[in-house]
N, C-alpha and C positions, 0 to 999 in steps of 0.2 A: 774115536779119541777117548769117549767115555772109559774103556775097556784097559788101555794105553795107562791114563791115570793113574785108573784102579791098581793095576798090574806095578808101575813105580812106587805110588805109594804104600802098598802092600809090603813092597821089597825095604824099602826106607825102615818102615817099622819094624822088619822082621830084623834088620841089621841090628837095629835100635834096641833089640830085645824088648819091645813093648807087648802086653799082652789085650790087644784089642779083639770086639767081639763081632763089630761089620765094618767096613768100608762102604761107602755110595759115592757115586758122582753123577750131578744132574748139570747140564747145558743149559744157562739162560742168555740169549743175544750174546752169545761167542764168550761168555766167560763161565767156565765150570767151578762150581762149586763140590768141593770134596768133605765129605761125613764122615768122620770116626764115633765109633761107640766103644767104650772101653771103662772096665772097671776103676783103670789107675788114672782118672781124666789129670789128675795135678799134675802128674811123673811126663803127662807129653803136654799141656798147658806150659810148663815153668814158670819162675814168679814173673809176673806182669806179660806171658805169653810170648817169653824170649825161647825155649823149646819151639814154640807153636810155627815164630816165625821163621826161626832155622829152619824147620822141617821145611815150611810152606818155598822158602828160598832154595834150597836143596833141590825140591819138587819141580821146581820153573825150573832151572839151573838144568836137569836130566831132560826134561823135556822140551826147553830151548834147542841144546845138543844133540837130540834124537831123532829130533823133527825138525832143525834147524830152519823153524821160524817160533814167534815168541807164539807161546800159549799162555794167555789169562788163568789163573787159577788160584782161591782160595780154600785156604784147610779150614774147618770148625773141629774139635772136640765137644761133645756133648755139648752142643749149643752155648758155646763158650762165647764165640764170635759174637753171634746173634745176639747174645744176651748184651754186651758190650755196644752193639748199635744203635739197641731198643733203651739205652740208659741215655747216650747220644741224644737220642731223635725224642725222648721224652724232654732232656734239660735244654733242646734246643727251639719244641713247642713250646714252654714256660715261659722261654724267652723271646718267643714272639708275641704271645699273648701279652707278654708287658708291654711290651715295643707298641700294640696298639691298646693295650690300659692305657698308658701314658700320651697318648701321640705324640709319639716320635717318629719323626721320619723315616728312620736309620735306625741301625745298630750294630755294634761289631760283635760277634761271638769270640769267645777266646780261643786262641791258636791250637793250631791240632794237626796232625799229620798227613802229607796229602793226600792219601788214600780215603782217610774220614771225610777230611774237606770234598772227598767228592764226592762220597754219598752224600755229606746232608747236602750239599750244592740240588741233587738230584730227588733228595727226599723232600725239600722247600716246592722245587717244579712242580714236583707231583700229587703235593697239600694243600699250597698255598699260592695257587693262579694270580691272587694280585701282588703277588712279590717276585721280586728280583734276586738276585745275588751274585757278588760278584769275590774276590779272595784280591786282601790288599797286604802289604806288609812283605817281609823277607826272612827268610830263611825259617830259624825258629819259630818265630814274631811271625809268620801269615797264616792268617783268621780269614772266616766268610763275613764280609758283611753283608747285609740283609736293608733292603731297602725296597721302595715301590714301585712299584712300572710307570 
């Protein structure tokens, strides 16, 4: 499947006329992760990573249809992604650290899109054994709140 990826992806950008200098895809528990390296990261980023996500939708989109069953898959640019998680998962330790400054029971994080909401859902699991979380609220308005076991 790795190869699969690579091979659409590759094809995406070439259509694209982007001038990238690798492609990679690694497999973690059934969702691949896709690497571009590329001198022009902004030109396939676009402002606030609406390029990034086209691509990445485009990406599913062919290989939903080629192998018609869903494949997990995300793009990064030059640890574009990445970088955007680790801002995440930093202002959302800040805010647990307060939560027990403060003793507080609880706390809601601000709303964020479901894709985010489930990694920090899974980045809390994985930091923070005496904590809980659950996603309350609707539509726009659903946040993680954070609370104790």
């Amino acid at each position: 499947m790795e190869t699969i990826i690579q091979k659409a992806l590759r094809l995406l950008l070439d259509k694209y006329g982007a001038n990238y200098d690798c492609v990679t895809v690694i497999e973690e528990n059934g969702h691949y992760r896709a690497s571009i390296e590329t001198p022009e990261s902004a030109r396939l980023i676009g402002r606030n990573g609406t390029v990034l996500n086209a691509l990445q939708i485009l990406l599913k989109n062919i290989l939903w249809h080629q192998n018609e069953e869903k494949v997990f898959v995300t793009i990064d640019v030059d640890g574009y992604r990445q970088e955007q998680y680790d801002r995440v998962y930093s202002k959302v330790g800040k805010t647990i650290d307060l939560m027990k400054e403060r003793n507080l029971s609880e706390i809601k994080l601000e709303p964020m899109r479901p894709f985010i909401r489930r990694l920090v859902h899974l980045w809390i699991a994985d930091n923070y054994p005496d904590l809980s979380t659950d996603s309350v609220g609707e539509g726009r308005d659903r946040a993680v709140r954070v609370h104790y076991k």
